[in-house]
C-alpha positions as CSV (number, residue, x, y, z in Angstrom):
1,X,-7.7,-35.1,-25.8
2,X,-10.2,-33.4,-28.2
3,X,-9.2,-32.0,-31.4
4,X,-9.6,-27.7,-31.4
5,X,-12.7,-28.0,-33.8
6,X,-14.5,-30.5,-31.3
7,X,-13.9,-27.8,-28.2
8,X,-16.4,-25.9,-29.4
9,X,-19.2,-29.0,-29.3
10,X,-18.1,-30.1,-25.5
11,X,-17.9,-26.5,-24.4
12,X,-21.3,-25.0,-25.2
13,X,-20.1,-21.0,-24.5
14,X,-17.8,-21.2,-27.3
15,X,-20.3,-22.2,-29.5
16,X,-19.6,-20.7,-33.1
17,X,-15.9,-20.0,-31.8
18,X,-12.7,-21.0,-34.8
19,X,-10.3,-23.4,-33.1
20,X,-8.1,-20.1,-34.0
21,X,-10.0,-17.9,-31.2
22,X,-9.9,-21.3,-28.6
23,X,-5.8,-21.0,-29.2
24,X,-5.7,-17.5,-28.7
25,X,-7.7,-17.5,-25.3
26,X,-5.7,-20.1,-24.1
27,X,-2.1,-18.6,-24.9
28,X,-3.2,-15.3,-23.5
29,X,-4.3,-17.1,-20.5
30,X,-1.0,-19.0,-19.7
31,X,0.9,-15.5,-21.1
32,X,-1.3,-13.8,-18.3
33,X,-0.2,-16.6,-15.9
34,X,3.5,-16.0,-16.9
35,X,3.2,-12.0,-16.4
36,X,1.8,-12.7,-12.9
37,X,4.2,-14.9,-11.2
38,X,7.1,-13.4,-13.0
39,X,5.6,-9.8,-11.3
40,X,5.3,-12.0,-7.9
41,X,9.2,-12.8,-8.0
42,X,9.9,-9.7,-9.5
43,X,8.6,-7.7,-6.0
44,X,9.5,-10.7,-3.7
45,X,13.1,-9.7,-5.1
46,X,12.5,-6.2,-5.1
47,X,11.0,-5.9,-1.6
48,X,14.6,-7.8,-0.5
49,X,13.4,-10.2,2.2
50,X,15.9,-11.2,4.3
51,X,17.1,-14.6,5.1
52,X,14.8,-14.2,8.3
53,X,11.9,-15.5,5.5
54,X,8.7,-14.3,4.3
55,X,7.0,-15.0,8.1
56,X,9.3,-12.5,9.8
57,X,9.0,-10.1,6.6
58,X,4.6,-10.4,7.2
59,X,4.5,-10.5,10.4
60,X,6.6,-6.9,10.7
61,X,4.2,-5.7,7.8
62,X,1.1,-6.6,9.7
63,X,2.3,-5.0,12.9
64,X,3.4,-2.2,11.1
65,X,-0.2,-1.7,9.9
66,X,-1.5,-2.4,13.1
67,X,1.0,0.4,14.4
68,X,-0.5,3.0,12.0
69,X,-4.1,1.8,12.9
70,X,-2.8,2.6,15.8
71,X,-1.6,6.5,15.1
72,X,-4.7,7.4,12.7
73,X,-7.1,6.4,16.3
74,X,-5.1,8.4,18.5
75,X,-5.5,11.5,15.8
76,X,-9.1,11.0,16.0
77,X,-9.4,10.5,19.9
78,X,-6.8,13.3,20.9
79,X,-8.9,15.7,18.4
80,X,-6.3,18.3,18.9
81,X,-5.6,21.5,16.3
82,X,-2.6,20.7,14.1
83,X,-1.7,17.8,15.5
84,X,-1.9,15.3,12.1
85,X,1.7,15.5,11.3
86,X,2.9,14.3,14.6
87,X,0.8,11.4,14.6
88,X,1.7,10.7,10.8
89,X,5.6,10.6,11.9
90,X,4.5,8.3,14.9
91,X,2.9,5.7,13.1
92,X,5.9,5.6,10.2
93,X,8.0,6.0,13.5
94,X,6.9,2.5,15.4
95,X,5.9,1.0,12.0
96,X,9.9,1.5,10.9
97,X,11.1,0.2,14.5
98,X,9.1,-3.2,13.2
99,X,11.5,-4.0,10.7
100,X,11.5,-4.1,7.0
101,X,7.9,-5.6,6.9
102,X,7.2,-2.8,9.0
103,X,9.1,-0.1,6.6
104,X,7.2,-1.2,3.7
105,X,3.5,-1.1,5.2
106,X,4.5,2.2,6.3
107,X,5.3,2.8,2.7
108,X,2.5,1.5,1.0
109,X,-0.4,2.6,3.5
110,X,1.3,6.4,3.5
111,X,1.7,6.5,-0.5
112,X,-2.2,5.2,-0.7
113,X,-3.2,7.6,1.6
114,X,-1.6,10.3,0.0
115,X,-2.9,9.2,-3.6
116,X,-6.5,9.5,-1.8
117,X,-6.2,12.4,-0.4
118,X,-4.7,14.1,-3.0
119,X,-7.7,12.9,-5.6
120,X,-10.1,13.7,-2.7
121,X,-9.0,17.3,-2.4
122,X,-8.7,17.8,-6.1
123,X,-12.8,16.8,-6.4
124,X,-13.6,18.6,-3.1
125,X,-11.4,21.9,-2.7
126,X,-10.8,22.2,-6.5
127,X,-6.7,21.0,-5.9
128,X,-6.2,24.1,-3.5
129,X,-2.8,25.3,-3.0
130,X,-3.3,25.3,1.1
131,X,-4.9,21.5,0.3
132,X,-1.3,20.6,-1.5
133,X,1.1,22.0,1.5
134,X,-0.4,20.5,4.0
135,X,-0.3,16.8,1.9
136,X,3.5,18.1,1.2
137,X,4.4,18.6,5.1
138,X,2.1,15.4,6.0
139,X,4.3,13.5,3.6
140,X,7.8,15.0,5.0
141,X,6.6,14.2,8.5
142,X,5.9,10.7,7.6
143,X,9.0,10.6,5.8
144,X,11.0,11.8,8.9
145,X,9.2,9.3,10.9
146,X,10.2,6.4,8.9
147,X,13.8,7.3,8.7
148,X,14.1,6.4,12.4
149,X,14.4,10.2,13.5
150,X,12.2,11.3,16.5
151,X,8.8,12.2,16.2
152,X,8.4,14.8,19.0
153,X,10.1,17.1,16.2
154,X,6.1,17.6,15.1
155,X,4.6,17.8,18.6
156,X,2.1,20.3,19.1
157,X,2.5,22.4,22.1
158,X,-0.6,21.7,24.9
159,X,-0.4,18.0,23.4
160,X,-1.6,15.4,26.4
161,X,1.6,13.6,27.3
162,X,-0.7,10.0,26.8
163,X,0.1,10.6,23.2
């Protein structure tokens, strides 16, 4: 193994480097490595897999996505007036009925959408109040949804049944 002074000759970009600044870079590297898959258990912990395993846990997360994918399309295709928060609760709704994979998609994809939105409407509509109810109620509905309560609460009247 070479000596710290000698890196610098076999390693031509840290040319002019002390064996000092080699050390450093490497400890911060391994210290970096540490904070990573300490975070990784950390979450795996937090996130409370089951003894079903982490297959089970994806598989629900994936469907759960899929089963939002799933709401956002039909919000698009039904292109009916005030119809967003029912579809919101839906997707949390089936996502939820997944499992805990499919709890925590719902989660994550409705708190990133509601972070985007939010700093969307802040650039575009210059943070309007209407702008901030409407991401309030959107966020209770997909609350309600995830909670396991029925989505039909948020059903707009004229609403085809094929949704």
């Amino acid at each position: 193994m070479p000596k710290p002074a000698e890196i610098s000759t076999i390693v031509p970009w840290l040319e002019g480097t002390s064996s000092s600044a080699f050390t450093d870079f490497s400890w911060r590297k391994v210290h970096s490595t540490m904070r990573l898959f300490t975070g990784i258990v950390f979450c795996s912990l937090v996130m409370g897999v089951s003894s079903e395993g982490w297959y089970s846990f994806f598989k629900e997360a994936v469907q759960g996505a899929g089963d939002l994918c799933k709401a956002y399309w039909n919000l698009m295709a039904s292109n009916h007036q005030n119809s967003n928060r029912y579809f919101y609760a839906r997707g949390n709704y089936d996502a939820a009925q997944r499992g805990p994979g499919g709890v925590w998609a719902a989660k994550v994809i409705s708190r990133f959408r509601h972070y985007l939105q939010g700093f969307v409407n802040y650039y575009v509509s210059g943070n309007s109040r209407s702008a901030l109810e409407d991401l309030q109620s959107n966020q209770k509905a997909e609350e309600w949804g995830r909670s396991g309560k029925d989505p039909d609460h948020f059903r707009s009247d004229g609403m085809r049944k094929k949704y």
